[in-house]
C-alpha positions in Angstrom: -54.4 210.4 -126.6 -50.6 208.9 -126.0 -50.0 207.2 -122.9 -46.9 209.4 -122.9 -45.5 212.3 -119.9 -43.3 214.4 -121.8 -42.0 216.2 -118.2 -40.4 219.2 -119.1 -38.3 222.2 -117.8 -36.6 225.5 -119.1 -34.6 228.1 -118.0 -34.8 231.7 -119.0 -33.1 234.9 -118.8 -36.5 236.2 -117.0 -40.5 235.6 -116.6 -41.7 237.3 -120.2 -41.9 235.2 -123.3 -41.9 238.4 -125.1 -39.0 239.7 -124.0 -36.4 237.3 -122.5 -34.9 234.4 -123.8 -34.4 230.4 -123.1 -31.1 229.7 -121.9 -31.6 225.6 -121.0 -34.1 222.9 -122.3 -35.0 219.4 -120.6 -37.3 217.2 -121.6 -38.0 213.4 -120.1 -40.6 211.2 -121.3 -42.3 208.7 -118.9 -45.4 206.7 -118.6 -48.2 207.6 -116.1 -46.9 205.1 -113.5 -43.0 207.6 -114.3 -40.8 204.7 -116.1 -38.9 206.4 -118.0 -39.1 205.7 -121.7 -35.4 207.0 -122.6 -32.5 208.8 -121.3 -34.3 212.1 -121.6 -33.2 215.4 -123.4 -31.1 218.4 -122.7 -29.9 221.3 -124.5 -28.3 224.4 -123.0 -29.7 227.1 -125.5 -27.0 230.4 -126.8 -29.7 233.5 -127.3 -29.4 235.8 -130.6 -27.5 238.9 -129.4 -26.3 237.0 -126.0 -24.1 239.7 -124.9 -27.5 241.9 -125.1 -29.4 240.0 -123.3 -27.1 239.7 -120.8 -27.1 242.9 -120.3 -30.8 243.4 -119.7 -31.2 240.2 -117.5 -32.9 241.3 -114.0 -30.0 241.1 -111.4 -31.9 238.0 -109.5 -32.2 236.3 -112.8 -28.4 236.6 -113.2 -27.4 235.9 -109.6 -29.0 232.6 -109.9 -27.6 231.6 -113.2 -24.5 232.8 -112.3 -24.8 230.4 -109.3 -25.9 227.2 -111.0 -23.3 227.8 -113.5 -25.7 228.0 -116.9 -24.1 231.2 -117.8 -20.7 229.6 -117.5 -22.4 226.8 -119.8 -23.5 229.3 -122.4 -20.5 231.2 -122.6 -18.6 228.1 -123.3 -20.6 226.3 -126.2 -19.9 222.7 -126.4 -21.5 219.7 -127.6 -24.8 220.2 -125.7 -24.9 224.2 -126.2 -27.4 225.1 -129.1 -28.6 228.1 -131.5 -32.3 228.6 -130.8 -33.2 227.3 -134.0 -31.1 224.5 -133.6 -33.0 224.0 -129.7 -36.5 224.1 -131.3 -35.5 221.3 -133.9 -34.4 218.9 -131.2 -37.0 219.3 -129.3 -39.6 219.0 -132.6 -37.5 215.3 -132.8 -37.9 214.4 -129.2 -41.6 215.4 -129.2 -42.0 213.1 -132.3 -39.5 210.2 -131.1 -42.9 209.6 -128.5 -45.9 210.7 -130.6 -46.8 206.6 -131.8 -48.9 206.2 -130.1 -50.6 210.2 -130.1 -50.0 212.9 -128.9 -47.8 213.2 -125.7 -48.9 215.3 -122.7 -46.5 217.9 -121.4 -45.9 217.6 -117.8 -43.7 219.4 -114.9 -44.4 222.2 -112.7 -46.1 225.3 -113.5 -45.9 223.7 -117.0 -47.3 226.8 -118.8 -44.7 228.7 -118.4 -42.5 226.0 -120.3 -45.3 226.2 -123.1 -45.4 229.9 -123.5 -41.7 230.3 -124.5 -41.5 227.2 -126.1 -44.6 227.7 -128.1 -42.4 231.2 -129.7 -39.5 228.8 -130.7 -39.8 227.6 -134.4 -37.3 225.6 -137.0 -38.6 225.6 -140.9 -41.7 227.3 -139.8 -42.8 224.6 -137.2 -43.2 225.7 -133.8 -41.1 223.4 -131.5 -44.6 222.0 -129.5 -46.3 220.5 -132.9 -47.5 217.2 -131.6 -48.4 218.1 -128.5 -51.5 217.9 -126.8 -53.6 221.0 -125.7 -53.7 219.3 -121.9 -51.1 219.3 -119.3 -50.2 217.6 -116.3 -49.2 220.1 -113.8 -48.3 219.1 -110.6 -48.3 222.5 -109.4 -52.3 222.0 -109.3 -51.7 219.2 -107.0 -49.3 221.2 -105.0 -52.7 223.9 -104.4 -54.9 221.2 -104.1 -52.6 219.5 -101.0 -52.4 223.0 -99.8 -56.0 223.6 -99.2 -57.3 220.4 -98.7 -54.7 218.1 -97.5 -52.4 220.4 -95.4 -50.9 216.9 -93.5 -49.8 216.0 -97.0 -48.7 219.0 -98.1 -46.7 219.4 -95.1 -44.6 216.4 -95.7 -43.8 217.0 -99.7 -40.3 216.0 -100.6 -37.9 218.8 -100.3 -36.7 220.7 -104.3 -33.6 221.4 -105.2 -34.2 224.9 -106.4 -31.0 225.1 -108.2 -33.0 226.4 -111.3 -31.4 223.7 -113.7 -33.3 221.7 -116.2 -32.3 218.0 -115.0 -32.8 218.8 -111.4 -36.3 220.3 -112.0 -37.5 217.5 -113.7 -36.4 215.8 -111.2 -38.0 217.2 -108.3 -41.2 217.7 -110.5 -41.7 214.1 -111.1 -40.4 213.3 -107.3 -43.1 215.7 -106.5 -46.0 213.8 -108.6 -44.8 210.2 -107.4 -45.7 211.4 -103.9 -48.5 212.8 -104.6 -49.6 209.7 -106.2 -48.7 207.8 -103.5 -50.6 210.4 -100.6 -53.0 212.7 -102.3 -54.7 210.7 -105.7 -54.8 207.4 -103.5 -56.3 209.3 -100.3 -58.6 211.0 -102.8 -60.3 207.5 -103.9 -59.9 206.3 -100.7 -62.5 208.8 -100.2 -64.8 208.5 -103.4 -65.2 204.7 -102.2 -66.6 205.7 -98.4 
C-alpha cells in the first residue's frame, strides 16, 4: 500500500452518476502527515450535449454553479476546460504520476461520491480510477465520529468554504483532517494509553 493521499473533489451537474455529469476535477496528492507531493491537479470538464444538460440541471444545482462561476468556466473553454475523455486521461496520468510506491488512497470528503462518477469515466477502455486502492480516507467518518463522541471537538471544526469548487474543497477537506489529527486521533490514543 502507497504512502500516498490522493485528496480529491468533483463537481457535478447533480447527485446521480447515472444521469448527471462532471463539470470540475481536482485532485492533490499528499502524504499522511498532508505535505504536499506536487502542485495538485485541476480540470474544469465540458459534458457531451452541454447545452442538454444544462437544461435538465436541478435549479439548486444551477444556482450554485452559476454562483461560483463554473458554468461561466465551461461555457468559455480554455486551457484548463476538458472533453470528458480528455478529463479521464489526465486524471489516469495523475493517479499513476504517484502509484511508485503502490497504490494511492483516495481521500476528501464523502469521497464516494467522487468514486462513483469517476469510476463511469473511461479513456481507451481504462476507467480513470485504475491504480487506485479499494480503501478511502474519508474525513467525513471523522466528522460523525466527532459528532457522536466528541461533540467539544466537533463544535470547534474549522469553518468550509462551501463555494462548491474543486480547489477550495480540497482545501477545506484536508483543513478538516489536519484538525482532526491534531483533536480527535491524538485525544483518541490519549485514551487507548489510560
Amino acid at each position: 500500500m502507497s504512502g500516498v493521499l490522493l485528496w480529491t473533489d468533483i463537481e457535478t451537474t447533480g447527485l446521480d452518476e447515472c444521469r448527471d455529469a462532471v463539470l470540475e476535477i481536482g485532485m492533490q496528492a499528499t502524504d499522511w502527515v498532508l505535505h504536499p507531493l506536487d502542485r495538485g491537479m485541476r480540470v474544469v470538464v465540458r459534458p457531451s450535449r452541454w447545452w442538454w444538460r444544462r437544461l435538465r440541471m436541478s435549479a439548486y444545482c444551477r444556482h450554485m454553479h452559476a454562483v461560483n462561476r463554473l458554468i461561466d468556466e465551461v461555457d468559455a473553454g480554455g486551457a484548463h476546460t476538458f472533453s470528458r475523455s480528455e478529463a479521464a486521461s489526465t486524471v489516469i496520468e495523475y493517479i499513476a504520476k504517484h502509484s511508485e510506491g503502490g497504490m494511492p488512497l483516495l481521500a476528501g470528503s464523502s469521497v464516494d461520491f467522487d468514486r462513483r462518477f469517476l469510476r463511469r469515466m473511461h479513456f481507451l477502455g481504462h476507467s480513470a480510477l485504475e491504480g487506485v486502492s479499494h480503501r478511502i480516507v474519508d474525513v467525513s467518518v471523522l466528522d460523525e465520529i466527532a459528532r457522536h463522541r466528541y461533540p467539544d471537538v466537533y463544535a470547534h471544526r474549522p469553518d468550509r468554504t462551501t463555494n462548491h469548487r474543486a480547489a477550495n474543497c480540497l482545501h477545506d477537506s484536508m483543513n478538516l483532517y489536519h484538525y482532526y489529527q491534531q483533536h480527535l486521533l491524538k485525544q483518541q490514543t490519549q485514551a487507548e494509553k489510560s
